[in-house]
Phi, psi and omega in degrees: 000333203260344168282322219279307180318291187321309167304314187292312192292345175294289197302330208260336161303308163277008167267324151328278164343247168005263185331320172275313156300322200283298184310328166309294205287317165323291165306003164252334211261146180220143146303110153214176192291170175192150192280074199276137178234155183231122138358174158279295196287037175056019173263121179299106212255339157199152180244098162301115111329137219222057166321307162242037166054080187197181241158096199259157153274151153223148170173153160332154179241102155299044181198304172250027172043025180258177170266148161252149180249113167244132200238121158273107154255182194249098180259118176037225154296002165265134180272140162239114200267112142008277200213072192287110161251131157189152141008266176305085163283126169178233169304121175110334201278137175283140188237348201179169189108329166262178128027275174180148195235077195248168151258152203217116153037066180043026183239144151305116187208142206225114196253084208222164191232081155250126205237148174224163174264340172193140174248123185257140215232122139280095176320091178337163157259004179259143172314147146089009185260112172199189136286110148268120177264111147049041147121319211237137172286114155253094185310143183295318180317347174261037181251291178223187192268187188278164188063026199251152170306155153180164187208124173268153176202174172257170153194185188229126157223146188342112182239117150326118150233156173260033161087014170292146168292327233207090237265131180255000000 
């Protein structure tokens, strides 16, 4: 009987424990969107945070070598495109199809909601073909070389924070 007690009281300690951790720990953890970037062969090759859940393509224009923006956001597993910002107008360039088609601080932007499940991406031999994330450019070269297959897509997964907006 005197075991049983000992045990009980034990149990009911570490249910405590548990309960207050959880509780603690429960105010770092967050659910946010993320950037899945995939191999050609379907190997996940990087998981972005997405803090306010959102995202640029960037590249080069292969014909008039200026940058192009393509501004994403992430609804559950669906990417959604925005937005189009670039330089150059002409060939290869969107004119219409969207929204509404204005100039912003001397760039051409084409405002439009075409939503994908995935975008499948040819890594450029021109510099500067990545993701912006919060600000900072991640070129796809540092995953794989140029010209390599890749495919983005969304989901959302758990992130520990100390209470930052914003991964530094």
């Amino acid at each position: 009987m005197k075991n049983t007690r000992k045990r009980s009281g034990i149990l009911i300690l570490i249910a405590v424990i548990a309960i207050v951790a959880i509780l603690v720990f429960a105010s770092h953890i967050r659910l946010v969107p993320v950037l899945i970037i995939k191999s050609d062969r379907g190997a996940t090759i990087a998981r972005l945070p997405l803090y306010d859940g959102q995202f640029i393509h960037h590249f080069i224009h292969s014909v008039h070598k200026t940058p192009v923006d393509e501004y994403f956001e992430v609804h559950g597993t669906n990417l959604e495109l925005t937005k189009v910002k670039y330089d150059t107008y002409g060939v290869g360039m969107p004119s219409d199809g969207g929204e509404a088609f204005t100039i912003e601080n001397g760039r051409f932007v084409v405002t439009m909601h075409r939503t994908f499940s995935h975008i499948p991406i040819r890594v450029s031999i021109v510099p500067d073909h990545g993701i912006i994330v919060g600000g900072t450019l991640f070129p796809f070269t540092r995953w794989v070389p140029q010209e390599s297959a890749i495919t983005l897509s969304a989901g959302r997964m758990l992130i520990f924070h100390n209470g930052r907006t914003s991964p530094k």
